[in-house]
mmCIF entry with sequence, helices, sheets and N, C-alpha, C, O atoms, coordinates in Angstrom:
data_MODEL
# 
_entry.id   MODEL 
# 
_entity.id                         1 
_entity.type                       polymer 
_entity.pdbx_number_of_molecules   1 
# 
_entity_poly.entity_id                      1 
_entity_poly.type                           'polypeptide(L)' 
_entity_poly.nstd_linkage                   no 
_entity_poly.nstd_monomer                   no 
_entity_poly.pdbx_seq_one_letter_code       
;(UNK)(UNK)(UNK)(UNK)(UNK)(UNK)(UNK)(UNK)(UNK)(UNK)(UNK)(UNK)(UNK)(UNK)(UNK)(UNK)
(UNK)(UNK)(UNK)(UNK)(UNK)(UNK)(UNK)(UNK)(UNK)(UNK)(UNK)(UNK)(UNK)(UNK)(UNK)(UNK)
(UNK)(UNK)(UNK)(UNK)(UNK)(UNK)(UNK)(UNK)(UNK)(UNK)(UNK)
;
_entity_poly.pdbx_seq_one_letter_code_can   XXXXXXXXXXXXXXXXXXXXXXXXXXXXXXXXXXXXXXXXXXX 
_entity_poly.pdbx_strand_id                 A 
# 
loop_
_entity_poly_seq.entity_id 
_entity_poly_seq.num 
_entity_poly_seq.mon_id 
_entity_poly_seq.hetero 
1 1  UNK n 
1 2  UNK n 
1 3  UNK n 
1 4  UNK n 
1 5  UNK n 
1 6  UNK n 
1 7  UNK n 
1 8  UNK n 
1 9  UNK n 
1 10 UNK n 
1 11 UNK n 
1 12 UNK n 
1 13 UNK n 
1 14 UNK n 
1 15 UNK n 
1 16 UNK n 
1 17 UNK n 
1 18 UNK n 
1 19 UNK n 
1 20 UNK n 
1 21 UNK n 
1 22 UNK n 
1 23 UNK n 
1 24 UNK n 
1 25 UNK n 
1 26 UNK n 
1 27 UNK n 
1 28 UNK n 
1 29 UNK n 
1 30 UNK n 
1 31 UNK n 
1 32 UNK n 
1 33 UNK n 
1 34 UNK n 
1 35 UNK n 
1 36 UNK n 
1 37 UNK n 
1 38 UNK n 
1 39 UNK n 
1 40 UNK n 
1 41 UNK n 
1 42 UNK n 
1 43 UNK n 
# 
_struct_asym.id          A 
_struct_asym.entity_id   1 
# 
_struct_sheet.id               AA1 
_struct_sheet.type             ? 
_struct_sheet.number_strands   2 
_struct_sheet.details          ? 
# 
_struct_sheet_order.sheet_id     AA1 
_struct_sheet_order.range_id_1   1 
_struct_sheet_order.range_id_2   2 
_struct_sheet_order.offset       ? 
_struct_sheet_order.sense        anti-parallel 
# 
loop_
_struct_sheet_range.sheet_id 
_struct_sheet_range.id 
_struct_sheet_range.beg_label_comp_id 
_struct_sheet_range.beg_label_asym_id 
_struct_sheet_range.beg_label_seq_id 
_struct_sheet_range.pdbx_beg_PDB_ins_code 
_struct_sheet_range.end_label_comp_id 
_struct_sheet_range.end_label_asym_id 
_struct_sheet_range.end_label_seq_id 
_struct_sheet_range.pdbx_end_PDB_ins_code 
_struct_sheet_range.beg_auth_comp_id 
_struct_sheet_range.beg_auth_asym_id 
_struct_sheet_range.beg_auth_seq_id 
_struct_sheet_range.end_auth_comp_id 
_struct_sheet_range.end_auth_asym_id 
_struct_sheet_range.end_auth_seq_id 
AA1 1 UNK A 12 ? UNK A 14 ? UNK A 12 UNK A 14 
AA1 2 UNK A 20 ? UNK A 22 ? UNK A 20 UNK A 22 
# 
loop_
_atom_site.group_PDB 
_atom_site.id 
_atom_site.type_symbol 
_atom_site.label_atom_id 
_atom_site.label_alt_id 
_atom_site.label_comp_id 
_atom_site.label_asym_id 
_atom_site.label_entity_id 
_atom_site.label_seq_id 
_atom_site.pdbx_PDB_ins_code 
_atom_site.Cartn_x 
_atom_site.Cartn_y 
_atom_site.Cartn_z 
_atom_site.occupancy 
_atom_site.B_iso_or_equiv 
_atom_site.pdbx_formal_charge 
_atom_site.auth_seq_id 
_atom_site.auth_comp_id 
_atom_site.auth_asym_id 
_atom_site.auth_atom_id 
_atom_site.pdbx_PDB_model_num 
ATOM 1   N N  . UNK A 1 1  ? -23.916 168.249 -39.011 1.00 0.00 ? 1  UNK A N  1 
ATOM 2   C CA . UNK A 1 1  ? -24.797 167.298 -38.408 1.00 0.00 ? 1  UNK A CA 1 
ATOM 3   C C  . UNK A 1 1  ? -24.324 167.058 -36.976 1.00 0.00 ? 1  UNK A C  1 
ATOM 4   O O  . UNK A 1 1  ? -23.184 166.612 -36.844 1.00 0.00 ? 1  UNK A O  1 
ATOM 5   N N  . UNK A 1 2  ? -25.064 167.301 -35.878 1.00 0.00 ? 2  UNK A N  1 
ATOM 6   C CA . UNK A 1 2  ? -25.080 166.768 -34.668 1.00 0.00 ? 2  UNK A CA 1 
ATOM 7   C C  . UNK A 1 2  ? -24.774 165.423 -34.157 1.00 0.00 ? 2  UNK A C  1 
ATOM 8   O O  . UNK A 1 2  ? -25.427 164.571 -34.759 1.00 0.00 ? 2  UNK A O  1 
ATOM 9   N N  . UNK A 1 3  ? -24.232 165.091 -33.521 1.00 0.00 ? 3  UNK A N  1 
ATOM 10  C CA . UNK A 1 3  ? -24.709 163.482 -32.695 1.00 0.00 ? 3  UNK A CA 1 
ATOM 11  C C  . UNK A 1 3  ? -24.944 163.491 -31.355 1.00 0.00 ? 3  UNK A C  1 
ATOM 12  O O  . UNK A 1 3  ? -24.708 164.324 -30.480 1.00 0.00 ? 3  UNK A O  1 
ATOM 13  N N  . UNK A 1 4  ? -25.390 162.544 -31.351 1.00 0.00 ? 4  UNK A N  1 
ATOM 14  C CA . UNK A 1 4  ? -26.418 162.525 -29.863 1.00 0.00 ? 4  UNK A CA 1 
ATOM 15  C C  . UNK A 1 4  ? -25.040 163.153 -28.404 1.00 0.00 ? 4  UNK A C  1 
ATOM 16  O O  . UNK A 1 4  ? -23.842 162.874 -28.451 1.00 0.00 ? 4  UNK A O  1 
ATOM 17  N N  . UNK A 1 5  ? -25.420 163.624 -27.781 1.00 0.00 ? 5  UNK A N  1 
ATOM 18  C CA . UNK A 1 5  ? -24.734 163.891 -26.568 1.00 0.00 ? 5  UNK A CA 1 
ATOM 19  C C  . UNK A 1 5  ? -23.780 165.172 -27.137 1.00 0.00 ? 5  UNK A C  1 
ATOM 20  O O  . UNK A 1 5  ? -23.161 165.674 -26.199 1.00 0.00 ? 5  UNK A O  1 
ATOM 21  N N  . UNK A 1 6  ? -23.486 165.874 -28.526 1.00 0.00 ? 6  UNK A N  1 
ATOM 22  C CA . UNK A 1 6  ? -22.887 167.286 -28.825 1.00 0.00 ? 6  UNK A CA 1 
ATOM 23  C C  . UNK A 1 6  ? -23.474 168.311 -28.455 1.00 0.00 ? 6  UNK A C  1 
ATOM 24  O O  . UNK A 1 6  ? -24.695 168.262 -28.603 1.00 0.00 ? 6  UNK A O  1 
ATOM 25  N N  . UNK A 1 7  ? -23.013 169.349 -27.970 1.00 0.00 ? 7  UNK A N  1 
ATOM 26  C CA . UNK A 1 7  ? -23.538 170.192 -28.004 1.00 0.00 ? 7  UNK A CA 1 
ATOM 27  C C  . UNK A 1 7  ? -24.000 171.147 -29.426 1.00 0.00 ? 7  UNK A C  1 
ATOM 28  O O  . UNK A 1 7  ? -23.505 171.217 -30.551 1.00 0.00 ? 7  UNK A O  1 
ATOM 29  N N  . UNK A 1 8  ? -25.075 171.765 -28.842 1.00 0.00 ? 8  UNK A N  1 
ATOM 30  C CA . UNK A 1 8  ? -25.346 172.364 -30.519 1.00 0.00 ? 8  UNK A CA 1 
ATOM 31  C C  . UNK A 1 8  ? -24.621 173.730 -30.798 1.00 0.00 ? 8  UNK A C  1 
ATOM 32  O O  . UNK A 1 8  ? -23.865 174.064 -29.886 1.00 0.00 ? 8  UNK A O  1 
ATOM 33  N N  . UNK A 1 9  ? -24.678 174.440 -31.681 1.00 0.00 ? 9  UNK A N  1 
ATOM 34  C CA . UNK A 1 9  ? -23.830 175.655 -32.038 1.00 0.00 ? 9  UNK A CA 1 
ATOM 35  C C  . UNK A 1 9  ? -24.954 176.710 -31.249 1.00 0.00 ? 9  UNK A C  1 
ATOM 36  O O  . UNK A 1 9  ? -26.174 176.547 -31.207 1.00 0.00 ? 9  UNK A O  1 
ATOM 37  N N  . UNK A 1 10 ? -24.156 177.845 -30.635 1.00 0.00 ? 10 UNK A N  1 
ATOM 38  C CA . UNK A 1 10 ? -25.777 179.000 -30.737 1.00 0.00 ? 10 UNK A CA 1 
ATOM 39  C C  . UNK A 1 10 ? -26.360 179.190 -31.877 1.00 0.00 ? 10 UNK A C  1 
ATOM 40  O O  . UNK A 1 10 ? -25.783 178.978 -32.944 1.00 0.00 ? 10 UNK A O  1 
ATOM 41  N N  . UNK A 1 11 ? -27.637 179.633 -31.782 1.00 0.00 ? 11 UNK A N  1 
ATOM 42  C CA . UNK A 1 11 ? -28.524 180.135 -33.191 1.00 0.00 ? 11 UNK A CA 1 
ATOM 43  C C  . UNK A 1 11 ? -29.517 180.867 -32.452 1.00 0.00 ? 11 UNK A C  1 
ATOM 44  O O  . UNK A 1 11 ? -29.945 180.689 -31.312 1.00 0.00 ? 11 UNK A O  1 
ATOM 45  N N  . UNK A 1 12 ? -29.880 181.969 -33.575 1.00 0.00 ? 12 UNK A N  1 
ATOM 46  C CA . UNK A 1 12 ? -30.861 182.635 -32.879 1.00 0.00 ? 12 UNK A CA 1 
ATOM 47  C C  . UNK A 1 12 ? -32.193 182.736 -33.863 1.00 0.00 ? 12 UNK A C  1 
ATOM 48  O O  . UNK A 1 12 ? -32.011 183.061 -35.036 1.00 0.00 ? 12 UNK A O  1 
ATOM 49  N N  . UNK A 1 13 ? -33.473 182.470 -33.404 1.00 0.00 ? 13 UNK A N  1 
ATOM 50  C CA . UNK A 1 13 ? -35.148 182.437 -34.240 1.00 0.00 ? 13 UNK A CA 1 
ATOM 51  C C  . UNK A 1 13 ? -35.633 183.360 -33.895 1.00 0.00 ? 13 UNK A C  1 
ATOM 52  O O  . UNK A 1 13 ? -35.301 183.942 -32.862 1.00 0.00 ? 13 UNK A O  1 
ATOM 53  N N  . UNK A 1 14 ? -36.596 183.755 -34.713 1.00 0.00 ? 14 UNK A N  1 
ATOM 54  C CA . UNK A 1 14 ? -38.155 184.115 -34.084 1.00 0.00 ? 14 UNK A CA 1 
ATOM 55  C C  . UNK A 1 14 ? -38.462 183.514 -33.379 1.00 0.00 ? 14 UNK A C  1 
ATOM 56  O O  . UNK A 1 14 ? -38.076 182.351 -33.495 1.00 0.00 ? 14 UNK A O  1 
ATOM 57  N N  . UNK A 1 15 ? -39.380 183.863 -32.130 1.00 0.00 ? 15 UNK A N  1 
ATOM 58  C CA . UNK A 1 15 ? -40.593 183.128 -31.162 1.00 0.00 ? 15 UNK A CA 1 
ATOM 59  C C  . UNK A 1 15 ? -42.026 183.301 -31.901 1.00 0.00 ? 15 UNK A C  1 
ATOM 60  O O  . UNK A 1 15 ? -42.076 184.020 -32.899 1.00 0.00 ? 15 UNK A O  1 
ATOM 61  N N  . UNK A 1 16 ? -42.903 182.813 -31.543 1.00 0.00 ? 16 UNK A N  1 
ATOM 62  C CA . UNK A 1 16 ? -44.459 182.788 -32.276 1.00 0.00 ? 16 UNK A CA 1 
ATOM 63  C C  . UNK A 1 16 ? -44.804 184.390 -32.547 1.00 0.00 ? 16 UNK A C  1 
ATOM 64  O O  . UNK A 1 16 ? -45.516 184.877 -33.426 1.00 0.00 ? 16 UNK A O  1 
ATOM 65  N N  . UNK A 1 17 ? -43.682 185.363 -30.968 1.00 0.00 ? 17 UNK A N  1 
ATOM 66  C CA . UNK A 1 17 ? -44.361 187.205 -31.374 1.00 0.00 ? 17 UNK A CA 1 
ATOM 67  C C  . UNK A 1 17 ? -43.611 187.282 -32.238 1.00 0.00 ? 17 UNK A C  1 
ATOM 68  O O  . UNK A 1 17 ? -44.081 188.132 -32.995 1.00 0.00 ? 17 UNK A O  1 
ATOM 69  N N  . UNK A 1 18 ? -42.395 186.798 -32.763 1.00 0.00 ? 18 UNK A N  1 
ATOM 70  C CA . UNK A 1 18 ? -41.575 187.638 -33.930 1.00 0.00 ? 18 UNK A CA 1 
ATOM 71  C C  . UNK A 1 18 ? -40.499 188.233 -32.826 1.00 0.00 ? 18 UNK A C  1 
ATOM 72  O O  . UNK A 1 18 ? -39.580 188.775 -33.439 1.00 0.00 ? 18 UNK A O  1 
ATOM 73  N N  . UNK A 1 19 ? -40.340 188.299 -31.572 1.00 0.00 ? 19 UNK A N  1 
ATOM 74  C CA . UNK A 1 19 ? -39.370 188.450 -30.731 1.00 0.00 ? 19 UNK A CA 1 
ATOM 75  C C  . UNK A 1 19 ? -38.081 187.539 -31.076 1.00 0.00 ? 19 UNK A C  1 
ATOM 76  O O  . UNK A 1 19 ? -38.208 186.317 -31.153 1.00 0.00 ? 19 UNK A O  1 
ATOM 77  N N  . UNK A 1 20 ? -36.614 188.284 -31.317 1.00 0.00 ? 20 UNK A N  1 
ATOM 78  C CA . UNK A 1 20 ? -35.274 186.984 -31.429 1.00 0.00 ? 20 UNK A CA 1 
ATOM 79  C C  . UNK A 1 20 ? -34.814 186.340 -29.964 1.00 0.00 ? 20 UNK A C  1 
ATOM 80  O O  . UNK A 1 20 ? -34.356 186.954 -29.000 1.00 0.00 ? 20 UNK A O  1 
ATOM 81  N N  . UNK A 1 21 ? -35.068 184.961 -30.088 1.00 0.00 ? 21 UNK A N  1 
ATOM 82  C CA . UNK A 1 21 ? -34.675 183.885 -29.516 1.00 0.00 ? 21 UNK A CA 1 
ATOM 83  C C  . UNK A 1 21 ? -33.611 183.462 -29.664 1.00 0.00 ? 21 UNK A C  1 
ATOM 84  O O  . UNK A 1 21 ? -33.655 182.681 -30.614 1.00 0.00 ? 21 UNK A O  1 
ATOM 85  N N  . UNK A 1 22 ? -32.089 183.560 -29.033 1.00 0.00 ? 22 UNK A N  1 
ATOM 86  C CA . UNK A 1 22 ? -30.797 182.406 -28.690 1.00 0.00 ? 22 UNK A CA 1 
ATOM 87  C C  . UNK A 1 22 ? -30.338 181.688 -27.916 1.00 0.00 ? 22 UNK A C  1 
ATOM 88  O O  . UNK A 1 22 ? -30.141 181.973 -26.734 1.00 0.00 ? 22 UNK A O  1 
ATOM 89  N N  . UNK A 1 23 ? -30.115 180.745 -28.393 1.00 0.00 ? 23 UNK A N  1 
ATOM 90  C CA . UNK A 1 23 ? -30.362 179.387 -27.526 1.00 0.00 ? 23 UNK A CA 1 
ATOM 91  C C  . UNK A 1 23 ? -29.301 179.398 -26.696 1.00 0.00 ? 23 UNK A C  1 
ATOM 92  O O  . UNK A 1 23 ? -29.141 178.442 -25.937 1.00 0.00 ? 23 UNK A O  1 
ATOM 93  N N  . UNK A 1 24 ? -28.280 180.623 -26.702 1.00 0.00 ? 24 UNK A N  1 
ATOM 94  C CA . UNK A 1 24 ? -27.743 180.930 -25.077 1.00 0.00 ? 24 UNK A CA 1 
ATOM 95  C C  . UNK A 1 24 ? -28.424 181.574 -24.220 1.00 0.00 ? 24 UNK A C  1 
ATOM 96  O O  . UNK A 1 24 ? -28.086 181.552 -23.037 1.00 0.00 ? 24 UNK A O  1 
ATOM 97  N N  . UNK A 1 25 ? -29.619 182.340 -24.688 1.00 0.00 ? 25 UNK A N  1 
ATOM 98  C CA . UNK A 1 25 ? -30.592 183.058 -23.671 1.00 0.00 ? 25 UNK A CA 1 
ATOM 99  C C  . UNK A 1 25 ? -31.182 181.840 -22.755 1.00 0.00 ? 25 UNK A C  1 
ATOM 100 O O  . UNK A 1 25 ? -31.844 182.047 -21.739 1.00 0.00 ? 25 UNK A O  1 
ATOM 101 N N  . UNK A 1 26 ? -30.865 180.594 -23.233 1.00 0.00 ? 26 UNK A N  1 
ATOM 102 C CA . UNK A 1 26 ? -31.627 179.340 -22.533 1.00 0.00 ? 26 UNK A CA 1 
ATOM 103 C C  . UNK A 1 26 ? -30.848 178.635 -21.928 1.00 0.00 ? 26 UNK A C  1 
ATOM 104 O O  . UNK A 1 26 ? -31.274 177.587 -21.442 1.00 0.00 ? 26 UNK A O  1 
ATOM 105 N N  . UNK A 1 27 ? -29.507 178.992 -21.781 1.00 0.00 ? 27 UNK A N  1 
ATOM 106 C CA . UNK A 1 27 ? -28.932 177.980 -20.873 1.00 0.00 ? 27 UNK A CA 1 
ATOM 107 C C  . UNK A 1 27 ? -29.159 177.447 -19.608 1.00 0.00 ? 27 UNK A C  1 
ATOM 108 O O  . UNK A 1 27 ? -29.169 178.244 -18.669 1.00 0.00 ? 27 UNK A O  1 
ATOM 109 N N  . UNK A 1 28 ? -29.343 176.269 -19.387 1.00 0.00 ? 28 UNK A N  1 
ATOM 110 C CA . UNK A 1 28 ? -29.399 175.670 -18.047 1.00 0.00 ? 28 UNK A CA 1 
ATOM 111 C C  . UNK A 1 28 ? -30.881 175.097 -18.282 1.00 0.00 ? 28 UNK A C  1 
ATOM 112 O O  . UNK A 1 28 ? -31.319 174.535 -17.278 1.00 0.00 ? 28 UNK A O  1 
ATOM 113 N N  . UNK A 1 29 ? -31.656 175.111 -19.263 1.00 0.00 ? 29 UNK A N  1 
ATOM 114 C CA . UNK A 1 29 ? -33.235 174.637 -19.553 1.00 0.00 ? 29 UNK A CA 1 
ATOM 115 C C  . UNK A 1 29 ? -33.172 173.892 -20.590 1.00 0.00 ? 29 UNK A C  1 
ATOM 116 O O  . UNK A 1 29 ? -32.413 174.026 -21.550 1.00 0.00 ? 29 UNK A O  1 
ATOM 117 N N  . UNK A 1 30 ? -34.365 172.694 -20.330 1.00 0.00 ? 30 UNK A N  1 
ATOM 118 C CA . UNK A 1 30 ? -34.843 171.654 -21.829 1.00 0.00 ? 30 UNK A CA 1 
ATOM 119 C C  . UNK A 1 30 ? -35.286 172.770 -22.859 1.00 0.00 ? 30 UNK A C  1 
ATOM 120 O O  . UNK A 1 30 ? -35.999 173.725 -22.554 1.00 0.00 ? 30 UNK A O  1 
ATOM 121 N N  . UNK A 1 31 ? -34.766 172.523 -24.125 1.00 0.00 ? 31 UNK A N  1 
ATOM 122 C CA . UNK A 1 31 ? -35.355 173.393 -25.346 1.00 0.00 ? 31 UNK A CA 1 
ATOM 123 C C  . UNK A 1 31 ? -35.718 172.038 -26.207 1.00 0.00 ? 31 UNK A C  1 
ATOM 124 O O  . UNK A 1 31 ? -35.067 170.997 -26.292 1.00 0.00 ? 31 UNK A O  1 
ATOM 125 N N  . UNK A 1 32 ? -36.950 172.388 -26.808 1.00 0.00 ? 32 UNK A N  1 
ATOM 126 C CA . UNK A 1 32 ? -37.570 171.766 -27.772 1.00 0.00 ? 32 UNK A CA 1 
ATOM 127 C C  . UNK A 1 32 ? -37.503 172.463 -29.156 1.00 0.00 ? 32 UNK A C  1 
ATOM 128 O O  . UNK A 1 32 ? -38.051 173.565 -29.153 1.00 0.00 ? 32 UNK A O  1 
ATOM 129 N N  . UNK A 1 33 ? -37.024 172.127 -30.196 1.00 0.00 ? 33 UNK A N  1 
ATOM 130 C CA . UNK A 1 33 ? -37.511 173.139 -31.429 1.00 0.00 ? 33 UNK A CA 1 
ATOM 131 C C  . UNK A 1 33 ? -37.875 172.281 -32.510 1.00 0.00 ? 33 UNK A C  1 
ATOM 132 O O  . UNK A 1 33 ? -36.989 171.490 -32.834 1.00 0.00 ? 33 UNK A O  1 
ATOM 133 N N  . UNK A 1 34 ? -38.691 172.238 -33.004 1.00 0.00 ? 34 UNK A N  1 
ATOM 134 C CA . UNK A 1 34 ? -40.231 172.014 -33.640 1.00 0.00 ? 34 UNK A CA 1 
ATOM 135 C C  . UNK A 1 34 ? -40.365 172.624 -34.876 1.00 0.00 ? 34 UNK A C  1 
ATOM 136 O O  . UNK A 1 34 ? -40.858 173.749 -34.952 1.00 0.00 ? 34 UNK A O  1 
ATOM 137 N N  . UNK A 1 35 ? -39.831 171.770 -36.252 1.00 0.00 ? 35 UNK A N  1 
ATOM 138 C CA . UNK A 1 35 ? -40.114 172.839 -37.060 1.00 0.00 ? 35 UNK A CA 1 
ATOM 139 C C  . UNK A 1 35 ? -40.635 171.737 -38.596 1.00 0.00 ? 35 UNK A C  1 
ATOM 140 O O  . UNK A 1 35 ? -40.210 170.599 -38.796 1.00 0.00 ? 35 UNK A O  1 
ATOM 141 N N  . UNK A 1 36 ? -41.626 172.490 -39.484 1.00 0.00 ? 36 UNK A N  1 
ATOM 142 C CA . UNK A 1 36 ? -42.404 171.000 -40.226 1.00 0.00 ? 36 UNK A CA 1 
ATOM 143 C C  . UNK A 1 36 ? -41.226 172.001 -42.255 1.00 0.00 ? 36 UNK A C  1 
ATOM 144 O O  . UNK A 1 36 ? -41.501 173.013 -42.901 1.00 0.00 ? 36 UNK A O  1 
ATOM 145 N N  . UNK A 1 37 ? -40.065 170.944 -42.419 1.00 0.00 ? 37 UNK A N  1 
ATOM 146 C CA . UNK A 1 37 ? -39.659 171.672 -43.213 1.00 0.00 ? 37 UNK A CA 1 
ATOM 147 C C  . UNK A 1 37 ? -40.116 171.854 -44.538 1.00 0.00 ? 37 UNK A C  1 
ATOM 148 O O  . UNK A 1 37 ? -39.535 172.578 -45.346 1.00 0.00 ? 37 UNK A O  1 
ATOM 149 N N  . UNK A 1 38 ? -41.635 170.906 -44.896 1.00 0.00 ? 38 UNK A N  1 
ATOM 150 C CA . UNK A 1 38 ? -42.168 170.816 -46.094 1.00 0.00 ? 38 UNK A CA 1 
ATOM 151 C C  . UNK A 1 38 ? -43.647 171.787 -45.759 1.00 0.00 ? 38 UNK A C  1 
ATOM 152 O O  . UNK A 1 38 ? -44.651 171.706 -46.467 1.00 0.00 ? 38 UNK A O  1 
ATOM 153 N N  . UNK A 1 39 ? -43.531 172.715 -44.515 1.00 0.00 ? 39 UNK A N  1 
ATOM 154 C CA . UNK A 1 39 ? -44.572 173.578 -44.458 1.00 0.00 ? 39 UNK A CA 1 
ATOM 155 C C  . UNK A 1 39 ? -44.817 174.787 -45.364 1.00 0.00 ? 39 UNK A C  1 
ATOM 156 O O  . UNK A 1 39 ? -45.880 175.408 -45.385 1.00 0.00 ? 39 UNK A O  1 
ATOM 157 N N  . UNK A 1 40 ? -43.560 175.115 -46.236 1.00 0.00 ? 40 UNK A N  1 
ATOM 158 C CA . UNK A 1 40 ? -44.025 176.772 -46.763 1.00 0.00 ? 40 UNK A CA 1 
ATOM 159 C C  . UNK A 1 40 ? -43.780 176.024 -48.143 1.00 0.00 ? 40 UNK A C  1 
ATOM 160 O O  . UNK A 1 40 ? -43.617 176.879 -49.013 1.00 0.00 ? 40 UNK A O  1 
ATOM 161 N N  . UNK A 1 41 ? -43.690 174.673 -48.686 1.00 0.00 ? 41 UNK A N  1 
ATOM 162 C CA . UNK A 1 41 ? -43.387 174.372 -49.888 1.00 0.00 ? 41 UNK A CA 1 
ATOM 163 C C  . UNK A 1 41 ? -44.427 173.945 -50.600 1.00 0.00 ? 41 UNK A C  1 
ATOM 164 O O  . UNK A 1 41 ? -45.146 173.137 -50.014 1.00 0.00 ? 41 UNK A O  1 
ATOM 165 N N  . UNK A 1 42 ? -44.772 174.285 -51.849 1.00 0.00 ? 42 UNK A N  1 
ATOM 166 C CA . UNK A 1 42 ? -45.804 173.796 -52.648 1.00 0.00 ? 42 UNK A CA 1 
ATOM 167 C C  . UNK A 1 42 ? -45.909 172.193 -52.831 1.00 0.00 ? 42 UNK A C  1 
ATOM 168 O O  . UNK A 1 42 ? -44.832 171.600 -52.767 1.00 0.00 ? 42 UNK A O  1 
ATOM 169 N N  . UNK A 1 43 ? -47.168 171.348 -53.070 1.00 0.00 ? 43 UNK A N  1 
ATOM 170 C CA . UNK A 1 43 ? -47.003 170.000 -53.225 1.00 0.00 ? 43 UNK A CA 1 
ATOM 171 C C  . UNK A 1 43 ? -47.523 169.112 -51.929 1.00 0.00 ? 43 UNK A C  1 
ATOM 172 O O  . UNK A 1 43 ? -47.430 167.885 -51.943 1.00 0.00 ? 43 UNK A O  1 
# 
């Protein structure tokens, strides 16, 4: 778990093409990541 003002670990995603994204490819920029975790679950 994070707290406010840590830095985060690298990690690397998909982008919307399916291209891999790491969040050291972004250094020095605001990153937003956006994710709904009850989206692929039944119910």
């Amino acid at each position: 778990m994070l707290t406010p003002g840590q830095t985060a670990p690298d990690f690397s995603l998909p982008d919307q093409h399916g291209e891999i994204v790491r969040l050291s490819d972004l250094s020095g920029r605001w990153v937003l990541l956006w994710w709904y975790p009850k989206a692929a679950t039944p119910g």
